[in-house]
C-alpha positions as CSV (number, residue, x, y, z in Angstrom):
1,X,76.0,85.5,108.9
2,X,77.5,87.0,112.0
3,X,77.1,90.4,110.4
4,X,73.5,89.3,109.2
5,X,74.3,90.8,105.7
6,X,72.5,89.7,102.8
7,X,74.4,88.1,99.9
8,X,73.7,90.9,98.0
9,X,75.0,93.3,100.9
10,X,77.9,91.4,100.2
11,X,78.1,91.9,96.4
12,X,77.8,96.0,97.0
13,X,80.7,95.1,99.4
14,X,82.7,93.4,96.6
15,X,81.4,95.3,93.3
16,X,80.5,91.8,92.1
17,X,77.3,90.7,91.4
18,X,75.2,88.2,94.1
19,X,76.3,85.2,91.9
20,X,80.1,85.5,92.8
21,X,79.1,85.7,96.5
22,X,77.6,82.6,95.8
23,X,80.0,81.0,94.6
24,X,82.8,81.8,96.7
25,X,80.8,80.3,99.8
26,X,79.9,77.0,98.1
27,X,83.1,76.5,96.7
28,X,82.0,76.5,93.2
29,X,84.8,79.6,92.3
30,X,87.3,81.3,94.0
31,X,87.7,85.0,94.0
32,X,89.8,86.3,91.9
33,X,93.4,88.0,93.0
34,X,92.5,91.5,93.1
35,X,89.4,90.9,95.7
36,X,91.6,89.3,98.1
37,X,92.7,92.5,100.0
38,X,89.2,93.5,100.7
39,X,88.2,90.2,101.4
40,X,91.1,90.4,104.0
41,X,90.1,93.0,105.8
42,X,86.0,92.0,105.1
43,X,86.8,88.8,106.8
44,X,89.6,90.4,110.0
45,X,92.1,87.7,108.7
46,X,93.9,86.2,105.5
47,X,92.2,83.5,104.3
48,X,95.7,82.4,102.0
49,X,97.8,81.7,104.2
50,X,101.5,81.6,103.3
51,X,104.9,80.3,104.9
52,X,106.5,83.2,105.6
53,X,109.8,81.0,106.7
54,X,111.4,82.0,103.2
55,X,111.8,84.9,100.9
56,X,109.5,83.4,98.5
57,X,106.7,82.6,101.0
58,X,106.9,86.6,102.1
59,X,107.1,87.8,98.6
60,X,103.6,85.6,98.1
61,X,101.9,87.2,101.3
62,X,102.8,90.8,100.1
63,X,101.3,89.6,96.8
64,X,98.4,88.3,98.0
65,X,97.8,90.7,100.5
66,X,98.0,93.7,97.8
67,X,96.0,91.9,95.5
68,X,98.7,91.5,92.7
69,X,99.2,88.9,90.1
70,X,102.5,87.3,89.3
71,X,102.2,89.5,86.4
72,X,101.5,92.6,88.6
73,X,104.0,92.0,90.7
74,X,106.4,91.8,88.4
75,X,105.6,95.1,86.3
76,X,106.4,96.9,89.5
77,X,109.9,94.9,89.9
78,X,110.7,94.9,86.3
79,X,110.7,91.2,85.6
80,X,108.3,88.5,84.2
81,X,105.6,86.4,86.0
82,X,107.0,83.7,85.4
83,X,110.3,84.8,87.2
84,X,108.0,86.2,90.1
85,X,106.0,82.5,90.5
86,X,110.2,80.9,90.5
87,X,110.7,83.4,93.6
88,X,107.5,82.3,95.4
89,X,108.5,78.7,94.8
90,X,111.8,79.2,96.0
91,X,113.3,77.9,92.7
92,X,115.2,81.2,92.2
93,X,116.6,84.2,94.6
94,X,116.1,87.3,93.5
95,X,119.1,89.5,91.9
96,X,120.4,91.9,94.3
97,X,119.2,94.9,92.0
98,X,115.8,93.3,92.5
99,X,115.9,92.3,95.7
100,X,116.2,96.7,96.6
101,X,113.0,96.7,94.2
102,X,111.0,93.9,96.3
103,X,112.0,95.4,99.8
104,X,111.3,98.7,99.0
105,X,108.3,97.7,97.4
106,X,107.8,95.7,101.0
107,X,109.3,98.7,103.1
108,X,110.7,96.1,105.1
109,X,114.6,96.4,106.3
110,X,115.5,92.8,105.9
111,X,114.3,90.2,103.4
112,X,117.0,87.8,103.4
């Protein structure tokens, strides 16, 4: 509104049609994964936030952030979705041969 764009402004924004738009304002759906970094930097903030207190919760912000499923995610590391979602959840750490995949991946210096 603050932009005075059209829904369908929006949608061109996105590369989704008007009815998605509509949706994601009412509630009705959610956008999916791969929409959430534009929608990021469409809105000037994250949307999803995260604890970031853990390894899990910053291994969930990059995710989100990039727009990557657990299945994503863990293509690129070499492991299974379902390990990735027991990383976000804090259920599992991370080998140490995966942990140099996930920082790198993160370019940060420290994870742990």
């Amino acid at each position: 509104m603050q932009l005075k764009l059209f829904q369908s402004d929006v949608a061109k924004i996105f590369d989704v049609c008007e009815d998605s738009i509509t949706g994601w304002e009412n509630g009705r759906s959610v956008p999916q994964i791969q929409y959430y970094p534009k929608l990021i930097d469409f809105l000037g903030y994250n949307p999803f936030p995260v604890e970031t207190e853990t390894l899990g919760g910053r291994i969930k912000k990059y995710r989100i952030e990039y727009g990557l499923s657990h299945k994503k995610l863990g293509e690129r590391i070499g492991v299974d979705a379902s390990t990735v979602g027991a990383w976000e959840d804090n259920e599992h750490v991370p080998l140490a041969k995966f942990l140099r995949v996930i920082k790198e991946l993160m370019n940060q210096k420290e994870l742990s």
